[in-house]
C-alpha positions as CSV (number, residue, x, y, z in Angstrom):
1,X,4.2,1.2,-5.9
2,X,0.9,-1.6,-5.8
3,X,-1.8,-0.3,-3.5
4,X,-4.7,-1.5,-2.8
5,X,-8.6,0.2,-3.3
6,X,-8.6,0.8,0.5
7,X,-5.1,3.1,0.0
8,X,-6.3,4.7,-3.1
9,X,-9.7,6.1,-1.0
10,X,-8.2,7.1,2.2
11,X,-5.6,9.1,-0.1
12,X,-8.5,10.7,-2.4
13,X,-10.5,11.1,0.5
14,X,-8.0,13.4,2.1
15,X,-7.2,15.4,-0.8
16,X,-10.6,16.2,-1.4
17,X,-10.7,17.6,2.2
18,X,-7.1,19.3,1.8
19,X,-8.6,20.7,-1.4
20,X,-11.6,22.4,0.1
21,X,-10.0,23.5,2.7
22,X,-7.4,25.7,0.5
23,X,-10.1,26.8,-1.7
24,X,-11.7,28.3,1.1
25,X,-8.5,30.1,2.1
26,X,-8.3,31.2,-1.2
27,X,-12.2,32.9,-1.5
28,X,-11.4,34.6,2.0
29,X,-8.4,35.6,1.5
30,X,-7.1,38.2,4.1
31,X,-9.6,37.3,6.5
32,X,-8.7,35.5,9.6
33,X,-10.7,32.5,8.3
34,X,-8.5,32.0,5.4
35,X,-5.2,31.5,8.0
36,X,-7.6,29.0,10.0
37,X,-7.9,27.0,6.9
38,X,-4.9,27.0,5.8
39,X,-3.1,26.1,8.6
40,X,-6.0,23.1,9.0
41,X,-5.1,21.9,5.5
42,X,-1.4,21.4,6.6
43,X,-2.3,19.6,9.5
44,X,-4.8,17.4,7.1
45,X,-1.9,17.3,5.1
46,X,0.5,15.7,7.9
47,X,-2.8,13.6,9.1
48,X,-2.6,11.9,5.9
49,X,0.9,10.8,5.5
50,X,0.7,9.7,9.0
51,X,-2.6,7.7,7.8
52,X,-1.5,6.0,4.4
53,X,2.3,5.4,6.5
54,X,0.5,3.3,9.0
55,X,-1.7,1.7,6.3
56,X,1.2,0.7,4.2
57,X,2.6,-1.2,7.5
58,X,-0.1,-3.2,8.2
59,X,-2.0,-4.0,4.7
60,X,-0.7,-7.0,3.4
61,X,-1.9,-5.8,-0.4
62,X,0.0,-2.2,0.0
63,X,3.5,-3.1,2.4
């Protein structure tokens, strides 16, 4: 799939959030910190598909 340079930053702009975000869970793991980002990354995660989905619809480059 052709996408455009808007698509290809809003996706690499939500992995690098997702990314931190587990990394963090990772350093604190067992703490009740590590849940909260965790869950937050899965919720980025579902933020994201939601974001490039609606994207896709309306850019002319990407749908």
């Amino acid at each position: 799939m052709k996408t455009c340079h808007r698509f290809d930053t809003v996706r690499a702009e939500y992995e690098r959030e997702i990314a931190f975000m587990l990394a963090h869970s990772q350093r604190h793991e067992g703490r009740p910190a590590a849940k909260s980002s965790a869950t937050q990354a899965a919720s980025t995660k579902k933020r994201m598909v939601r974001a490039l989905s609606s994207h896709v619809g309306r850019c002319p480059e990407c749908g």
